[in-house]
N, CA, C and O atoms as a GROMACS GRO file, in nm:
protein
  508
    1UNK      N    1  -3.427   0.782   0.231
    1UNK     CA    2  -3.344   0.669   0.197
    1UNK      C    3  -3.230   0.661   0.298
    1UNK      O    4  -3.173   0.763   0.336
    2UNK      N    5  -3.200   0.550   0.338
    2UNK     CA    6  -3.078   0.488   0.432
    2UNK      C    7  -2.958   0.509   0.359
    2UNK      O    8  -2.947   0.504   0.236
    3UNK      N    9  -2.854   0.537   0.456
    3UNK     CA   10  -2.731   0.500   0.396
    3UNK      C   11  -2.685   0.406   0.496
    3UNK      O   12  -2.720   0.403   0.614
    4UNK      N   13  -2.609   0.333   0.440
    4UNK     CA   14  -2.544   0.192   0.475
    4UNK      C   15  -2.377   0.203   0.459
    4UNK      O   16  -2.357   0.219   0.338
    5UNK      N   17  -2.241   0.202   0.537
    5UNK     CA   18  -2.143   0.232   0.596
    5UNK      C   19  -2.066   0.092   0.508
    5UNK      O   20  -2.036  -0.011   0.569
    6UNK      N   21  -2.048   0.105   0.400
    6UNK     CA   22  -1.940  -0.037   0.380
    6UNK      C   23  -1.777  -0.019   0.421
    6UNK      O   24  -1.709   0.076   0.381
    7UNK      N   25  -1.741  -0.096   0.483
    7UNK     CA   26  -1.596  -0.122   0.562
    7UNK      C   27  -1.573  -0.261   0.560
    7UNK      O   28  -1.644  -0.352   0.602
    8UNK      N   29  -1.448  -0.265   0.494
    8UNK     CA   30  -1.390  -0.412   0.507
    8UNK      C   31  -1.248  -0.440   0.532
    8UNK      O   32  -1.177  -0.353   0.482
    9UNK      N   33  -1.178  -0.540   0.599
    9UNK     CA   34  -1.030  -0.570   0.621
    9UNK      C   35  -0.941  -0.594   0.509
    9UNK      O   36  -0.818  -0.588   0.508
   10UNK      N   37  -1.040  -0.631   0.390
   10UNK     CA   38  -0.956  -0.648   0.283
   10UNK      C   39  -0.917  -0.557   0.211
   10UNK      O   40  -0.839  -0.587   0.121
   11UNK      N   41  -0.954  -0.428   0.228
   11UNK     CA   42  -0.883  -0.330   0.169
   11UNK      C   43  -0.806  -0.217   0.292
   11UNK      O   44  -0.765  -0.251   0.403
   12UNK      N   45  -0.805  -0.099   0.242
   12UNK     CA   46  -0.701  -0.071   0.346
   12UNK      C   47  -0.783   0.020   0.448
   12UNK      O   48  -0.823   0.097   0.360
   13UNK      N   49  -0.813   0.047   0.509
   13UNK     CA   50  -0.860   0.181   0.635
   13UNK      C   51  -0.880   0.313   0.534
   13UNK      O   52  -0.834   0.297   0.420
   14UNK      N   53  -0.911   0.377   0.548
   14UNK     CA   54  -0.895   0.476   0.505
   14UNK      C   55  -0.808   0.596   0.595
   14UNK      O   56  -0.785   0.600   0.716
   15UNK      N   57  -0.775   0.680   0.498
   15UNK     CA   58  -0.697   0.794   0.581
   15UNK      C   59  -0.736   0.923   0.641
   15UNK      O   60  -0.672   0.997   0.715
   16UNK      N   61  -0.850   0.934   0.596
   16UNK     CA   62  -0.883   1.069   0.666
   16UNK      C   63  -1.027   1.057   0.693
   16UNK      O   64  -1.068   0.944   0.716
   17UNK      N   65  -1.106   1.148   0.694
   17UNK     CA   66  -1.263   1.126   0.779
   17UNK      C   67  -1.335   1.062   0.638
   17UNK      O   68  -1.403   1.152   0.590
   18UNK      N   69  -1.343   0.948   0.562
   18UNK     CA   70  -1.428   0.936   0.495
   18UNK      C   71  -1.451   0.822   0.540
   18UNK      O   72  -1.396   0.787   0.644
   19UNK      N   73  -1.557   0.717   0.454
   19UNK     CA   74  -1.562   0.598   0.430
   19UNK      C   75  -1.508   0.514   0.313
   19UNK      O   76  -1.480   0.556   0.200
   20UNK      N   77  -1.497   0.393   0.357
   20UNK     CA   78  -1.476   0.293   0.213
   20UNK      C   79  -1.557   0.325   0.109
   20UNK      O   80  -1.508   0.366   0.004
   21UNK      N   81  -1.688   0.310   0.126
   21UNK     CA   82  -1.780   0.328   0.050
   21UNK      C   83  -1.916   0.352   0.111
   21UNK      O   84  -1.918   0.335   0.233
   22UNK      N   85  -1.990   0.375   0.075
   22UNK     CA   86  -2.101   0.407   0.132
   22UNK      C   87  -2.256   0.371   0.006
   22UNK      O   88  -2.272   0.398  -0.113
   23UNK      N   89  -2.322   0.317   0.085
   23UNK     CA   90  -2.444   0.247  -0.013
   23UNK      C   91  -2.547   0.326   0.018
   23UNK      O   92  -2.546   0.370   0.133
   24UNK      N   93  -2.650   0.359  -0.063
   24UNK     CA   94  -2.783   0.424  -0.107
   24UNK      C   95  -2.850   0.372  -0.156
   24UNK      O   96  -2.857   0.403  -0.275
   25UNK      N   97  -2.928   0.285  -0.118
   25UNK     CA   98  -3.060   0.262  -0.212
   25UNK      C   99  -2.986   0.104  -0.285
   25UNK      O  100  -2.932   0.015  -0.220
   26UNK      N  101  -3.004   0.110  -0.413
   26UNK     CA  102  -2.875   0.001  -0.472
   26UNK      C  103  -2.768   0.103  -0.535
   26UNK      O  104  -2.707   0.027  -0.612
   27UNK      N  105  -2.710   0.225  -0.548
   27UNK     CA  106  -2.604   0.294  -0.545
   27UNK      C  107  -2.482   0.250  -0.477
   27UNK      O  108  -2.513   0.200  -0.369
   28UNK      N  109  -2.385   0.248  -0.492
   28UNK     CA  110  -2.272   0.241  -0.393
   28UNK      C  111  -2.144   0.317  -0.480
   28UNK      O  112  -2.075   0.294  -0.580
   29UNK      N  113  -2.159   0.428  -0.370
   29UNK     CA  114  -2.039   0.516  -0.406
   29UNK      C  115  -1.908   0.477  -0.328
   29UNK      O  116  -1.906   0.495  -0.206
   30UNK      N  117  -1.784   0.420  -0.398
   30UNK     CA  118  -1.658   0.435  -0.364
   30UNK      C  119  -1.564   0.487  -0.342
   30UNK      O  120  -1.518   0.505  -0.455
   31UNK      N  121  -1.499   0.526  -0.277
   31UNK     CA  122  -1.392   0.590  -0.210
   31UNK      C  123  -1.264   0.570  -0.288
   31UNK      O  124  -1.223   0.454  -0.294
   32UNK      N  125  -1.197   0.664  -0.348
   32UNK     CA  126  -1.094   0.632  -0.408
   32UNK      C  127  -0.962   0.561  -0.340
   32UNK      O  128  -0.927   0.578  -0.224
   33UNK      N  129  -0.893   0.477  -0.435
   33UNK     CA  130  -0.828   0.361  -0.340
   33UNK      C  131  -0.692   0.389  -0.427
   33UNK      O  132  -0.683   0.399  -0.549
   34UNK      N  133  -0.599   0.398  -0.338
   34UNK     CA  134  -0.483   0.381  -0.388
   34UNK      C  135  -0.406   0.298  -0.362
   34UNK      O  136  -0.425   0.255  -0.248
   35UNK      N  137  -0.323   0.252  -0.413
   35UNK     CA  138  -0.218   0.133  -0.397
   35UNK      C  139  -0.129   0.078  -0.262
   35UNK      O  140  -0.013   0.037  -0.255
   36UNK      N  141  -0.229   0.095  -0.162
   36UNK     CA  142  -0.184   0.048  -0.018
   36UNK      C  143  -0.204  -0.127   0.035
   36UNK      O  144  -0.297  -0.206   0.046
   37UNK      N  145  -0.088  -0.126   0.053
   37UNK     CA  146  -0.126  -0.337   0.101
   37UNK      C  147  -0.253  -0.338   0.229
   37UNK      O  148  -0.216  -0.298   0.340
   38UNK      N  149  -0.344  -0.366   0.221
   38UNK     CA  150  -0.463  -0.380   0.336
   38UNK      C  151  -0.362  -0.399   0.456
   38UNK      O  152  -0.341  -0.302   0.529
   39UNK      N  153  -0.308  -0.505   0.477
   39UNK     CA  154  -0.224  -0.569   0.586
   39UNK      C  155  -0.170  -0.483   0.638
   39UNK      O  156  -0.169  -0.486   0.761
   40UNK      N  157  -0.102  -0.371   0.570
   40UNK     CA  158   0.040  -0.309   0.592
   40UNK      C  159   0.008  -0.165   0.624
   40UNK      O  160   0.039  -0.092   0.719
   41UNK      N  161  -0.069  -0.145   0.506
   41UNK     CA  162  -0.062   0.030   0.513
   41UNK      C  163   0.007   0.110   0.484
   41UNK      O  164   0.022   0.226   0.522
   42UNK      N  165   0.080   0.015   0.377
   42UNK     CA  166   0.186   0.060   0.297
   42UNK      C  167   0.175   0.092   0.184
   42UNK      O  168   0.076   0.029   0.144
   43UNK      N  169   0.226   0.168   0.083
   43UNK     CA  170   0.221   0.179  -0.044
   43UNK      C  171   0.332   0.036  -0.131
   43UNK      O  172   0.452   0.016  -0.118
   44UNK      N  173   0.244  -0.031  -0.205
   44UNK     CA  174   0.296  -0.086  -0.224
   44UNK      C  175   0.443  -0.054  -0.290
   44UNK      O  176   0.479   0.062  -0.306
   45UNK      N  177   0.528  -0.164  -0.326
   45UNK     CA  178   0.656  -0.119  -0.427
   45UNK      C  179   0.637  -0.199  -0.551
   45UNK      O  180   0.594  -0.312  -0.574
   46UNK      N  181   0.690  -0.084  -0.636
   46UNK     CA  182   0.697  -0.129  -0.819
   46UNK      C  183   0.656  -0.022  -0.882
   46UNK      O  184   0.648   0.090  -0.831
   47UNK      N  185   0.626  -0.054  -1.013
   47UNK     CA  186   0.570   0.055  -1.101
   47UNK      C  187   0.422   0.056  -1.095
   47UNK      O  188   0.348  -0.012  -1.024
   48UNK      N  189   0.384   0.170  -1.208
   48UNK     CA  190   0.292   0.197  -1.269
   48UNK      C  191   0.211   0.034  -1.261
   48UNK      O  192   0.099   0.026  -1.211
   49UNK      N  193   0.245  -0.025  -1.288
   49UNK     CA  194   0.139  -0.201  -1.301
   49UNK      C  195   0.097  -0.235  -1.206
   49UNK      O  196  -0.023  -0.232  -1.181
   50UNK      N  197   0.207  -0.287  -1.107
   50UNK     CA  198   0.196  -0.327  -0.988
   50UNK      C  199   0.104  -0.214  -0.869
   50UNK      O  200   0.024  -0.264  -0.790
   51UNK      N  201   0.131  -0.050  -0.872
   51UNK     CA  202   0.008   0.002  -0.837
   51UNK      C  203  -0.116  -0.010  -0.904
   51UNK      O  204  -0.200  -0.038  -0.818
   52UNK      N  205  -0.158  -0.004  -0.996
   52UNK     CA  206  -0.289  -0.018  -1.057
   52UNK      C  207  -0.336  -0.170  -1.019
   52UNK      O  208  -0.444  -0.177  -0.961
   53UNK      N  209  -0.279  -0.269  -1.042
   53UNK     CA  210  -0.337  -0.395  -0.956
   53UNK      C  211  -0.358  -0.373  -0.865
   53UNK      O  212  -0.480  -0.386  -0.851
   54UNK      N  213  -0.294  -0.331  -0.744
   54UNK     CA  214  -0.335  -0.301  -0.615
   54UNK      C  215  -0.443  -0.246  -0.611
   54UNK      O  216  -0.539  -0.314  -0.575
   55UNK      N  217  -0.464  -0.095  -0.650
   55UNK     CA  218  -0.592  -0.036  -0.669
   55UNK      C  219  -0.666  -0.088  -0.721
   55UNK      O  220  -0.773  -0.029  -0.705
   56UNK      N  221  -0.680  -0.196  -0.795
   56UNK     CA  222  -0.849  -0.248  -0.838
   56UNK      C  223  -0.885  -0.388  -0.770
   56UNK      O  224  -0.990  -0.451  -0.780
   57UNK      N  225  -0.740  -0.427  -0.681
   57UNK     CA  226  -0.806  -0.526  -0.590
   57UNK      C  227  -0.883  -0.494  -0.471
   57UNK      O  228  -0.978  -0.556  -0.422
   58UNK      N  229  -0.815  -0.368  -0.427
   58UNK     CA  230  -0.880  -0.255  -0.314
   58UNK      C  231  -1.028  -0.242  -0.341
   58UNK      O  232  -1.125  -0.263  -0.267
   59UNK      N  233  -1.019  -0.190  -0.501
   59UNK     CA  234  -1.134  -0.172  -0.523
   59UNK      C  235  -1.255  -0.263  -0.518
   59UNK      O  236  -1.370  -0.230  -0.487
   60UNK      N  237  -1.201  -0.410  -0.559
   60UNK     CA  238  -1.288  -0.514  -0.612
   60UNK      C  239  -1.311  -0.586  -0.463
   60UNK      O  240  -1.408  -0.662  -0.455
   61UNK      N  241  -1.220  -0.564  -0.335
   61UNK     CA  242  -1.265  -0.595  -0.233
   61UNK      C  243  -1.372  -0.525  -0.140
   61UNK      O  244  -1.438  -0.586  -0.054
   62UNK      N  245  -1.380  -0.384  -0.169
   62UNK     CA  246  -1.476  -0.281  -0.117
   62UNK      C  247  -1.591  -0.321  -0.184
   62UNK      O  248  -1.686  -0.347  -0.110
   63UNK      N  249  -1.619  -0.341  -0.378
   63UNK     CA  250  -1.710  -0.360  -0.439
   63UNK      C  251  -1.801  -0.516  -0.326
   63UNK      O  252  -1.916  -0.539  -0.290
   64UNK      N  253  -1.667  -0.588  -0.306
   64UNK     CA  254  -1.727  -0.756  -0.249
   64UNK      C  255  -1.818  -0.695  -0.154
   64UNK      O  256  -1.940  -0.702  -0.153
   65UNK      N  257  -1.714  -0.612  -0.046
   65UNK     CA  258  -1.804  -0.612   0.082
   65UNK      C  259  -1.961  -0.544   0.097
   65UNK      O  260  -2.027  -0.545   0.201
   66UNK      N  261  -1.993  -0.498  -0.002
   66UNK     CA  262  -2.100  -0.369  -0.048
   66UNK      C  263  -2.197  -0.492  -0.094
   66UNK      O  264  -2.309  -0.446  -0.075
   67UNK      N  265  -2.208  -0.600  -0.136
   67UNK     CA  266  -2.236  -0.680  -0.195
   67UNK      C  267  -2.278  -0.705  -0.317
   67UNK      O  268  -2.388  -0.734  -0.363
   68UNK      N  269  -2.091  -0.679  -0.396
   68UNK     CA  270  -2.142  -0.658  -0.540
   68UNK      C  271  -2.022  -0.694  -0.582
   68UNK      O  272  -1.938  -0.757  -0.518
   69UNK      N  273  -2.011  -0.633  -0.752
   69UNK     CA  274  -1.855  -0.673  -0.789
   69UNK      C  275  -1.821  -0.559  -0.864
   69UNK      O  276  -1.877  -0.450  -0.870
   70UNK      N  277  -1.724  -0.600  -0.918
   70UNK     CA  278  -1.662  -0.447  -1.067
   70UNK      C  279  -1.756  -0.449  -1.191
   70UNK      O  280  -1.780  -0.357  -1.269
   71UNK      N  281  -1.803  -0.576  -1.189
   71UNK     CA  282  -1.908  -0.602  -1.301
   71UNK      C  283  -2.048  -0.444  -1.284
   71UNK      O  284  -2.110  -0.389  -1.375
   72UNK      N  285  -2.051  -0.420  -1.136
   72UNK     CA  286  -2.134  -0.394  -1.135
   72UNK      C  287  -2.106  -0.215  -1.137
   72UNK      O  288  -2.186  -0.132  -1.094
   73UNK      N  289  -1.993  -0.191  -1.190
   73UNK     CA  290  -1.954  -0.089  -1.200
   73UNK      C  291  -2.009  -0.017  -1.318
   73UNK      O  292  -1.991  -0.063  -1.430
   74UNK      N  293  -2.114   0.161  -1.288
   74UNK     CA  294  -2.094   0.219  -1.406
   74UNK      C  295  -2.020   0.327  -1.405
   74UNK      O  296  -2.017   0.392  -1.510
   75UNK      N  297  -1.961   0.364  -1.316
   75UNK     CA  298  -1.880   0.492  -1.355
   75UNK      C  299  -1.755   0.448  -1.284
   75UNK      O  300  -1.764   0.408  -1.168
   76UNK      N  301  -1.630   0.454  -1.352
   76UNK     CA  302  -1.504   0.457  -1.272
   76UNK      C  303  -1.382   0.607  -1.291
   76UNK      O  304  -1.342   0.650  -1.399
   77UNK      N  305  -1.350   0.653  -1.170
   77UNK     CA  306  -1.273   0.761  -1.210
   77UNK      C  307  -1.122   0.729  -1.190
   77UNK      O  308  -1.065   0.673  -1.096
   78UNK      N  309  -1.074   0.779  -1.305
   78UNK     CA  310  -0.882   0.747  -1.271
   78UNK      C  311  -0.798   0.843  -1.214
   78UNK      O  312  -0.782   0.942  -1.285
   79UNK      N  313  -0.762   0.844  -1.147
   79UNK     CA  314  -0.639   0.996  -1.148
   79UNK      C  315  -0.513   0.934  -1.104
   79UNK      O  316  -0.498   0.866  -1.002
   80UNK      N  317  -0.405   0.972  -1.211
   80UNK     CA  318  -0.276   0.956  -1.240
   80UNK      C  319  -0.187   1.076  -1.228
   80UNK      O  320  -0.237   1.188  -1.223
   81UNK      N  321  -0.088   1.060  -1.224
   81UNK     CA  322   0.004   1.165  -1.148
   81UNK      C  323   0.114   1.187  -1.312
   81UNK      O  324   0.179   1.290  -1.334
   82UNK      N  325   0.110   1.080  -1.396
   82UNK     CA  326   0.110   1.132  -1.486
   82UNK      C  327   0.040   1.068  -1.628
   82UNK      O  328   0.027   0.946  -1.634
   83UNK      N  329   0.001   1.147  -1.732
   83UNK     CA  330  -0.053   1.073  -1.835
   83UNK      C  331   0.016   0.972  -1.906
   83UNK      O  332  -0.030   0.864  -1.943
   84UNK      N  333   0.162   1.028  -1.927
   84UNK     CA  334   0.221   0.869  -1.939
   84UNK      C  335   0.186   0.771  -1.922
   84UNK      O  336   0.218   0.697  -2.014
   85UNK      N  337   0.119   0.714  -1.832
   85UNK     CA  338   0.110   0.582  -1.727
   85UNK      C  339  -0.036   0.535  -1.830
   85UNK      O  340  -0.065   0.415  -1.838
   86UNK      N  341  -0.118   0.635  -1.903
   86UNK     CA  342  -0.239   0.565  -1.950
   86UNK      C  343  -0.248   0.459  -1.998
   86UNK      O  344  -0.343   0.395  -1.953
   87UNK      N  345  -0.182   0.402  -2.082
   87UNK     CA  346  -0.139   0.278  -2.157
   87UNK      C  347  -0.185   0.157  -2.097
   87UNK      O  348  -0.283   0.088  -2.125
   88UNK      N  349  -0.049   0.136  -1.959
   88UNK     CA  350  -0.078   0.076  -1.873
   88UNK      C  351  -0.176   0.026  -1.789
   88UNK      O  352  -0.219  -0.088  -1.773
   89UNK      N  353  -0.212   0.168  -1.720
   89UNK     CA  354  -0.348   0.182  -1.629
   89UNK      C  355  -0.445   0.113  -1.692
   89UNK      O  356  -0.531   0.042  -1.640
   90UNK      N  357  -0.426   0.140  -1.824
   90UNK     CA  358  -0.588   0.076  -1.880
   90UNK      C  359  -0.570  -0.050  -1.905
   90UNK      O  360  -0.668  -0.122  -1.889
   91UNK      N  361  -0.417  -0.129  -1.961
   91UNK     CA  362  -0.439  -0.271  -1.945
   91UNK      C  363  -0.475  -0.330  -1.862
   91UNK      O  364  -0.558  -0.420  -1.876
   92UNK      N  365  -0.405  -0.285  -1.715
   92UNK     CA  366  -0.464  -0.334  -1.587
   92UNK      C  367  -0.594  -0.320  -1.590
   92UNK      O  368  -0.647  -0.430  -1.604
   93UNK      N  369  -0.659  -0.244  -1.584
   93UNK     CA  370  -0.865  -0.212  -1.591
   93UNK      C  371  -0.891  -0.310  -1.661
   93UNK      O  372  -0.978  -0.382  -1.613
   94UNK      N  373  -0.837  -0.352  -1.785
   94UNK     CA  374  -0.909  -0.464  -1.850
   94UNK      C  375  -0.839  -0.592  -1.803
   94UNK      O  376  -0.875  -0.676  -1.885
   95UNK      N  377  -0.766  -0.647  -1.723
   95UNK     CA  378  -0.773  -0.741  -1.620
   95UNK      C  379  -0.925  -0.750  -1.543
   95UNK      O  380  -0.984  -0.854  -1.512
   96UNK      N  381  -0.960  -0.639  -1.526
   96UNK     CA  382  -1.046  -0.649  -1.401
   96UNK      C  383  -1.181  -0.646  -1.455
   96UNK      O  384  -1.271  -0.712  -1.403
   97UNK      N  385  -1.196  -0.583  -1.542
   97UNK     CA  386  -1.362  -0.539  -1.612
   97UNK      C  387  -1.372  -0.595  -1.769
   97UNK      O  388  -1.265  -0.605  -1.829
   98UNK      N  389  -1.495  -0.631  -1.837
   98UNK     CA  390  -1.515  -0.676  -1.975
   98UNK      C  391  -1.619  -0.596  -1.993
   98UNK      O  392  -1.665  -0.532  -1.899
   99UNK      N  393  -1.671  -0.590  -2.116
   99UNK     CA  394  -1.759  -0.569  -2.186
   99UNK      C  395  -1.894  -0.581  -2.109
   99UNK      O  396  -1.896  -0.682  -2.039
  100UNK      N  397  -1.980  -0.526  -2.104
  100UNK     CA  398  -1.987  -0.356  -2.139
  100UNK      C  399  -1.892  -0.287  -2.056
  100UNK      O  400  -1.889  -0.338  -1.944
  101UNK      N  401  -1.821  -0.199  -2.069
  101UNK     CA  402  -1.737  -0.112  -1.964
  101UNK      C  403  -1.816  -0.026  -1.932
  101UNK      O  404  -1.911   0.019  -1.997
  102UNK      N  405  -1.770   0.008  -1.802
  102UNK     CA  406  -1.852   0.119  -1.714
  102UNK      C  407  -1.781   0.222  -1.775
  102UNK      O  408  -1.672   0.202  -1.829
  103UNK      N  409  -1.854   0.371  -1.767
  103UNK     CA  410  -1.831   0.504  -1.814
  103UNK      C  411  -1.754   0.545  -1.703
  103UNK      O  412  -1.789   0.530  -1.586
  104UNK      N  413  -1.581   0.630  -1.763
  104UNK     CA  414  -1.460   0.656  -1.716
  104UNK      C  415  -1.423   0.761  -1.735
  104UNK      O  416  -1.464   0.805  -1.842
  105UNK      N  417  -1.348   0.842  -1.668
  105UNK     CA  418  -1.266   0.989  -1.694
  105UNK      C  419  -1.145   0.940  -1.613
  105UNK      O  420  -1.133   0.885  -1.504
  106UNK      N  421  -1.035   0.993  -1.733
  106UNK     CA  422  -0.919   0.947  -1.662
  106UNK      C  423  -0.820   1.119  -1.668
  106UNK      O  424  -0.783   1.186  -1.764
  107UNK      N  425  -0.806   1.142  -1.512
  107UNK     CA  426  -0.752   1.298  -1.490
  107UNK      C  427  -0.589   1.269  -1.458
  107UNK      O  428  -0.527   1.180  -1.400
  108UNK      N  429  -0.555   1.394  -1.525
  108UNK     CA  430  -0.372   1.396  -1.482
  108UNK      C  431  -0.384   1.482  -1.350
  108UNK      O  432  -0.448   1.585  -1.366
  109UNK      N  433  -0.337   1.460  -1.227
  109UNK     CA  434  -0.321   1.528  -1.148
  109UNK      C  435  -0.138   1.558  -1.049
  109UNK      O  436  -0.031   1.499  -1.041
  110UNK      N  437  -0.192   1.668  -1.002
  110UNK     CA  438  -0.028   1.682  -0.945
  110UNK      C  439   0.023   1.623  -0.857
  110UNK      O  440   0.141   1.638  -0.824
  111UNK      N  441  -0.089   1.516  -0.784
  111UNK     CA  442  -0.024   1.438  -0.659
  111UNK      C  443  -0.110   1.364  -0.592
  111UNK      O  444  -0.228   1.378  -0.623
  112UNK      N  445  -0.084   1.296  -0.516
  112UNK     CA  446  -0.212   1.190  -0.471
  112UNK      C  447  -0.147   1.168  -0.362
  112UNK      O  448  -0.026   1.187  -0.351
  113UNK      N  449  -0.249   1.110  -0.238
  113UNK     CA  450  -0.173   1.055  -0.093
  113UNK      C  451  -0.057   0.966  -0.094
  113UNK      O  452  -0.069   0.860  -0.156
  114UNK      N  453   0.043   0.990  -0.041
  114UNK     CA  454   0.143   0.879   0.024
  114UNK      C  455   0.237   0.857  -0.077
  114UNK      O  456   0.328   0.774  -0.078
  115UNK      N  457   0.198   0.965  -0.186
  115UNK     CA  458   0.332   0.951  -0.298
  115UNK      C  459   0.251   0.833  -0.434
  115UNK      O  460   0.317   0.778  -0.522
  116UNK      N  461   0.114   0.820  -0.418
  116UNK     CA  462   0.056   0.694  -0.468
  116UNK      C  463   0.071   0.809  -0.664
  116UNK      O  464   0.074   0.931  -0.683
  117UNK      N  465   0.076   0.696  -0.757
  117UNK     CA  466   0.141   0.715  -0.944
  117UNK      C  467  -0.062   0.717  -0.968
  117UNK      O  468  -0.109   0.781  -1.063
  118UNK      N  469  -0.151   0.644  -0.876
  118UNK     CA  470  -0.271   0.643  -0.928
  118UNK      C  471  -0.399   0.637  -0.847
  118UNK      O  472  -0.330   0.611  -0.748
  119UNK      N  473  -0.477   0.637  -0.816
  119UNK     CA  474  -0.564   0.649  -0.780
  119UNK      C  475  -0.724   0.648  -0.854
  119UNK      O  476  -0.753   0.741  -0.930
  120UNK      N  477  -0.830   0.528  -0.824
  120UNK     CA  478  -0.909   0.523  -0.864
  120UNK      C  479  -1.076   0.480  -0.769
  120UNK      O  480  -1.084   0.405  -0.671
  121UNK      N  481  -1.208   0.565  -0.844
  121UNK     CA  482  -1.286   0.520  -0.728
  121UNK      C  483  -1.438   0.492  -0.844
  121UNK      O  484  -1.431   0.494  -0.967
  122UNK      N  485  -1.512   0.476  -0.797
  122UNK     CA  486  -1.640   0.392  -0.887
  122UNK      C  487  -1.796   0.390  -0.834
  122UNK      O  488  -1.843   0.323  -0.742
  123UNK      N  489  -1.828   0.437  -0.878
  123UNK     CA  490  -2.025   0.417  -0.845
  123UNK      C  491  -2.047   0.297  -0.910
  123UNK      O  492  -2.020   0.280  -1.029
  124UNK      N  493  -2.107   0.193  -0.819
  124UNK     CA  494  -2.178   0.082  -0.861
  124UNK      C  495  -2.307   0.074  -0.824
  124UNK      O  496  -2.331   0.126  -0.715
  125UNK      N  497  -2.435   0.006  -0.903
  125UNK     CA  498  -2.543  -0.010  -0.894
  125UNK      C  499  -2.558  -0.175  -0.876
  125UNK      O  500  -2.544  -0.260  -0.964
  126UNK      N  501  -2.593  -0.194  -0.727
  126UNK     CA  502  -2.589  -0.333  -0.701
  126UNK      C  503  -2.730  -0.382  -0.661
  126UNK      O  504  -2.797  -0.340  -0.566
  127UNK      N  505  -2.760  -0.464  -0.739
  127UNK     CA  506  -2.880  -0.574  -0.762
  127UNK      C  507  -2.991  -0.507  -0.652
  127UNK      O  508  -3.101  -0.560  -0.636
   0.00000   0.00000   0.00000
């Protein structure tokens, strides 16, 4: 089986030797995305909300370029810097995803690149 290199301008570069995402077959494993402006390469500014939007537009632009969507998401992973923030995090997710929801683990961790409150990445199975 081929693998296939997804990279797009609408989300951000990545930072170290990985890829955006990478496709298998109809698999497409994502690269966890944190709250960086594509344009900038910046972390965005605000809270807990305003990063988690960022991250699932990141996300939902990597999903585009792969040729798919969040719909087509079954597994999404969260990692938050603190559990506090769950509340939130998950209203934002349901901005982005409906019914059926893809299967989720949401981890407390001690830190994430660039100072980022969240970080999230997703296996999709596209058509």
């Amino acid at each position: 089986m081929s693998r296939q290199i997804i990279a797009t301008a609408q989300a951000p570069a990545a930072i170290g030797p990985y890829s955006q995402a990478v496709r298998a077959g109809t698999t497409v494993y994502c690269s966890g995305q944190i709250p960086l402006d594509p344009a900038t390469g910046a972390l965005v500014e605000g809270d807990i909300t305003a990063q988690a939007r960022r991250v699932f537009e990141n996300l939902k632009a990597v999903a585009a370029a792969a040729g798919g969507s969040l719909d087509d998401a079954v597994r999404v992973g969260i990692y938050v810097t603190d559990l506090q923030h769950f509340a939130a995090v998950n209203a934002v997710m349901a901005e982005y995803f409906k019914p059926p929801y893809p299967a989720r683990s949401t981890i407390e961790v001690s830190g994430l690149p660039k100072g980022a409150q969240v970080e999230v990445d997703a296996i999709l199975v596209v058509g």
